[in-house]
N, C-alpha and C positions, 0 to 999 in steps of 0.2 A: 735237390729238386725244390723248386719255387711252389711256395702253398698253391697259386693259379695252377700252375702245371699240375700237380696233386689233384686237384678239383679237376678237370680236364681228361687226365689219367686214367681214373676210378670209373667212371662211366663208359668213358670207351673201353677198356678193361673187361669191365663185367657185360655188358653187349658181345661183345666176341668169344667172353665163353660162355653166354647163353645161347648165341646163335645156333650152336651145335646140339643144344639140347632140347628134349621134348617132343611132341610128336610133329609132324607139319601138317595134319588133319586124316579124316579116310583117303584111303583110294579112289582114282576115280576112274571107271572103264568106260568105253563110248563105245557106240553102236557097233563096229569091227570084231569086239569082244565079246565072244556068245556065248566061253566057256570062261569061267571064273573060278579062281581058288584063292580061300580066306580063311583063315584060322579064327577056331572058335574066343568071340569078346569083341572082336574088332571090327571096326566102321565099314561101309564101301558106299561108295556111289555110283548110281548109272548118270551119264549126263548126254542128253543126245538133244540136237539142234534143232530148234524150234523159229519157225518165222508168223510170228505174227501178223504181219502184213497182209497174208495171204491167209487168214483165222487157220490157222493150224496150231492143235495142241496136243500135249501128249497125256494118258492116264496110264494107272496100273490096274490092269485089268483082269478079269477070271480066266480060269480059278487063281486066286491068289499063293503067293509062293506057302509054304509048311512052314506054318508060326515057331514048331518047334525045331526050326533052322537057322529061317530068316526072319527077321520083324522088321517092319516097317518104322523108319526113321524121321518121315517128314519129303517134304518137296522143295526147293526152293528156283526159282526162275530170274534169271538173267537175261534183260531184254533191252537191247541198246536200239535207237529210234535212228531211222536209217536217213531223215531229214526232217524237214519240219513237219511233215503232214500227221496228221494225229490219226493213231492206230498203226504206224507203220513200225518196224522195228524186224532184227531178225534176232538169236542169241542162243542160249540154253536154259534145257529144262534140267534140275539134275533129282533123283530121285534117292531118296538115304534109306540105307537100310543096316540092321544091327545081326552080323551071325551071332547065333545063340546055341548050336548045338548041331555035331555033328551030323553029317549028311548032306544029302543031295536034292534039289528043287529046283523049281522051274519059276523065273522074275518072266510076266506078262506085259510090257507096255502095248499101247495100242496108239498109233500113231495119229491122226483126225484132221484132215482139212477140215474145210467148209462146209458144212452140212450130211459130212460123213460116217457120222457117230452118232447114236442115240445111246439115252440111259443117264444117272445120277453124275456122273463124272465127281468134282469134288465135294456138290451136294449127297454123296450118297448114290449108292446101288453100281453096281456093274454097266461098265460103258461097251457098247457092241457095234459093232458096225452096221450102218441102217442100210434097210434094205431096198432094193431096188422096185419099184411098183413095176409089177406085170405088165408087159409092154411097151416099157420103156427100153433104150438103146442103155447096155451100162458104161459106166462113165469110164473116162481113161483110167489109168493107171495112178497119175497124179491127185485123182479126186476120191478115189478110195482110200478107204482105214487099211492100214498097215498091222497084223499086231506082230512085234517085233519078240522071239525069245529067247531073255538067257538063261544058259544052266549053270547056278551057282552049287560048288561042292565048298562044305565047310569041312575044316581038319580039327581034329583036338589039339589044343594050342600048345 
């Protein structure tokens, strides 16, 4: 074998048996999945579809899941622009969380168009869905807060 070839070899080599190794990240469930099982130590994620176009966003809301279950991992948001106009975009939210100990609990999102929600959302405090002023017609369907929820069971790993 030609030293070039050697050099060429070695990297693709070791790429192909690393591909098979390591983890490929948490899980990740989406809104269909209400009931969840996940061994205690390990990542999950919720990820459910978010359009901002249309100000819609999502929070994790109260009561929050049994810290000595589940813990709170972080948010991260995926939001592709649906053409040029600014603020528009549809994508996902995805919400991490760390099982830490066996048991069962309850993940709250709360889903928020426009003007649907009151409360702290990522500045703090519990996000709620706002409420309707007496006398008014209530809104559709699509203009209310949603809260969506799943029941995660952790297993001893």
């Amino acid at each position: 074998m030609t030293s070039a070839l050697r050099r060429l070899a070695l990297p693709a080599l070791l790429t192909t048996l690393l591909a098979g190794c390591g983890s490929t990240g948490p899980d990740t469930y989406e809104l269909g999945e209400k009931h969840i099982q996940v061994d205690a130590g390990k990542e999950f994620r919720l990820s459910v579809p978010v359009d901002t176009a249309m100000g819609e966003w999502w929070y994790l809301t109260s009561p929050e899941p049994d810290p000595d279950v589940v813990r709170k991992a972080g948010k991260q948001e995926e939001v592709k622009a649906d053409d040029d106009a600014v603020g528009s975009g549809s994508g996902t939210d995805s919400f991490g969380f760390k099982a830490v100990g066996p048991g069962t609990t309850k993940i709250r999102l709360i889903q928020c168009p426009r003007g649907a929600c009151a409360g702290g959302g990522d500045a703090g405090g519990p996000v709620t869905p706002s409420p309707v002023p007496s006398g008014s017609p209530t809104p559709q369907k699509k203009y209310r807060a949603t809260i969506h929820t799943f029941t995660v069971t952790v297993r001893k790993p």
